[in-house]
VMD Tcl script that draws the C-alpha trace (Angstrom):
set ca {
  {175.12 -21.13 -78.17}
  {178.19 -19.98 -76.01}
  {178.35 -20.42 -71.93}
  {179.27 -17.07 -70.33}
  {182.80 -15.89 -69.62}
  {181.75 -16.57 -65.63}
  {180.83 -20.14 -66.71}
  {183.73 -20.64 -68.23}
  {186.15 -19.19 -65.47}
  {183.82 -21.68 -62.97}
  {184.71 -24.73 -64.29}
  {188.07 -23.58 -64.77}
  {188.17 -22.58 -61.22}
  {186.30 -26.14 -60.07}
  {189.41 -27.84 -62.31}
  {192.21 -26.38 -60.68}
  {190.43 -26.60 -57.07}
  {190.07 -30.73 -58.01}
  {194.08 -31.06 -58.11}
  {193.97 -29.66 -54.58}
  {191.83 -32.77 -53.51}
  {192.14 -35.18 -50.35}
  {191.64 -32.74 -47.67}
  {194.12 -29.81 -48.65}
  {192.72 -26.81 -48.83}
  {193.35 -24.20 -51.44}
  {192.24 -20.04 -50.72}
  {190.90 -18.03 -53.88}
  {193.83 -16.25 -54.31}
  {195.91 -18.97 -54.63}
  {193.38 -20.20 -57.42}
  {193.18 -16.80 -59.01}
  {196.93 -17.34 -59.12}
  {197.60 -20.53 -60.45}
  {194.59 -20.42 -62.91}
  {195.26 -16.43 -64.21}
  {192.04 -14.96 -63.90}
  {191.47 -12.00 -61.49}
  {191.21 -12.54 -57.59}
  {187.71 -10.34 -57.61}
  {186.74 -13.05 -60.22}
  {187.52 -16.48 -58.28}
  {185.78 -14.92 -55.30}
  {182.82 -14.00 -57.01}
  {182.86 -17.72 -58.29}
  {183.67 -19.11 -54.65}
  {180.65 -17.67 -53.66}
  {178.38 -19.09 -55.58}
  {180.36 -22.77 -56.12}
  {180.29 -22.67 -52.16}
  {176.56 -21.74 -52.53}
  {175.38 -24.20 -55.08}
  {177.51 -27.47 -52.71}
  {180.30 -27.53 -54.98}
  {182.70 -25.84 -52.75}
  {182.83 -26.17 -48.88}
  {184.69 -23.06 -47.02}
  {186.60 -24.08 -43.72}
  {187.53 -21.47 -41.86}
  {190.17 -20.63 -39.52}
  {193.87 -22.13 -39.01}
  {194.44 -24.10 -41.78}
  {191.07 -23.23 -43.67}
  {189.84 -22.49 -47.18}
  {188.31 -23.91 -49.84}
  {187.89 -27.68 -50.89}
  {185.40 -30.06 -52.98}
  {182.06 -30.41 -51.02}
  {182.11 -33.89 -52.76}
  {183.96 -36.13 -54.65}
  {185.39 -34.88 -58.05}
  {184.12 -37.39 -59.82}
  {180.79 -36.42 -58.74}
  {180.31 -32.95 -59.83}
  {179.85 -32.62 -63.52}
  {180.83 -29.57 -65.89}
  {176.14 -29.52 -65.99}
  {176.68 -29.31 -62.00}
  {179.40 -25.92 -62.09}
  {177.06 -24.37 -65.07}
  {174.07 -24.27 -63.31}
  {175.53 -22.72 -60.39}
  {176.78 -19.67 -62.31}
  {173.91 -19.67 -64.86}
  {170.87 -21.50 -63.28}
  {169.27 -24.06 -64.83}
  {169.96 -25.16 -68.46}
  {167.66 -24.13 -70.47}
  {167.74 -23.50 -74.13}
  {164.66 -21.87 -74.80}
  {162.31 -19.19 -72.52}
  {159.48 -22.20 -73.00}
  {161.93 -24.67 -71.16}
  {161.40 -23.01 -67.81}
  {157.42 -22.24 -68.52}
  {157.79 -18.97 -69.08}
  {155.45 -17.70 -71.73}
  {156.08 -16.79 -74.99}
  {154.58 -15.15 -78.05}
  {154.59 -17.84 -80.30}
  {153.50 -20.44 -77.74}
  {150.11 -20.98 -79.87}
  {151.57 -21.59 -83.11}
  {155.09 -23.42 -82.11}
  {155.45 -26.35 -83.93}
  {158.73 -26.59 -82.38}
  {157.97 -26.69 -78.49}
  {157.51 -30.23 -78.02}
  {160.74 -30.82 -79.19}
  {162.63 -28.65 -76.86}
  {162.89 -30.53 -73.69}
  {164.04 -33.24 -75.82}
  {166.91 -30.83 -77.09}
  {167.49 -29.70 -73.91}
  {167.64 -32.48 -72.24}
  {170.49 -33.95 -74.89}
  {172.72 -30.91 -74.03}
  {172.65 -31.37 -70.36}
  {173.07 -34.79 -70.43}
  {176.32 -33.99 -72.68}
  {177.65 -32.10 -69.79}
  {176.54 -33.77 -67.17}
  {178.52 -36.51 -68.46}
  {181.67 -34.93 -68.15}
  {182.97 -35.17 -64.87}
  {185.00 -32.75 -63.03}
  {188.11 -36.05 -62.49}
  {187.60 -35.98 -66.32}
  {188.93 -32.31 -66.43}
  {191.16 -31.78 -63.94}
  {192.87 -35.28 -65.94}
  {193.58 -33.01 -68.78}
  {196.98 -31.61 -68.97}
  {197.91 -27.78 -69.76}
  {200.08 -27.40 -72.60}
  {203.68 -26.60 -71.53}
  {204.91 -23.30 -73.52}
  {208.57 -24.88 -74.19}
  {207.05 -28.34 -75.55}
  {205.09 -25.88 -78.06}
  {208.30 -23.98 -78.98}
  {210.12 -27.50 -79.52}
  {207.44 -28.52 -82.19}
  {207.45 -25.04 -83.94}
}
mol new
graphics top color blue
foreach p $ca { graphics top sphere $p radius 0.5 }
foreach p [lrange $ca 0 end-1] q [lrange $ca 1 end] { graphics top cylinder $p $q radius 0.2 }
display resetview
C-alpha cells in the first residue's frame, strides 16, 4: 500500500502551511517555494485542502491561505481523504460490488483492517508534523 504522490505533497503542503499559524497568511507560491514542489502542484492541492475545510482562502489586501482550524485538529487521515476520498482498502469497503463477494471469507474482516489504518493516521496530528524538524544539509556533511 503506498498514498499517491498528491497525498504526499498534501500533507507536506498542510505541514509547512501549520508553521505559518496564528493568523498570518501564507499564498501558494510562497508554499510551492519553501516546500520545493511545483507552484501548478500546491494550487492544485489548495484547491481541494480549501475544499475539504482544511484551508480557508482570504482574499484581498493582506489575504491568502491559512488553517481553517486548529493544527492540532486536522490529522494526516483528515489531508488524505481530501486528495484521495475516503480510506478505503478494499472496493467492498465502500459497498461497491465485487466478484468474489459470495465466497469471501475475508470481507468481514476488512472494516476491521480498515478501520486500524485510519485510526493510525488519524492519530497523527498535523502540530505533530509540522514539530518535526528538516534535516539541515551542513549538519549531514559534519557527521559524514
Amino acid at each position: 500500500m503506498r498514498l499517491s504522490k498528491l497525498a504526499d505533497y498534501a500533507v507536506l503542503t498542510m505541514s509547512q502551511a501549520s508553521r505559518h499559524c496564528g493568523g498570518q497568511r501564507v499564498s501558494a507560491a510562497e508554499l510551492a517555494q519553501e516546500t520545493g514542489l511545483p507552484t501548478p502542484t500546491v494550487q492544485k492541492l489548495v484547491s481541494r485542502l480549501v475544499g475539504a475545510g482544511l484551508l480557508r482562502s482570504v482574499r484581498g489586501a493582506g489575504g491568502g491561505l491559512q488553517l481553517a482550524r486548529p493544527a492540532a485538529a486536522i490529522t494526516v487521515a483528515d489531508i488524505v481523504e481530501a486528495v484521495e476520498g475516503p480510506i478505503a482498502l478494499v472496493e467492498c469497503i465502500e459497498g461497491e460490488g465485487c466478484t468474489l463477494d459470495h465466497s469471501c471469507t475475508a470481507k468481514a474482516h476488512w472494516p476491521q483492517v480498515n478501520d486500524a489504518v485510519r485510526g493510525a493516521l488519524a492519530n497523527i496530528s498535523l502540530t505533530q508534523l509540522a514539530a518535526t524538524q528538516l534535516p539541515q544539509t551542513h549538519a549531514l556533511k559534519e557527521t559524514v
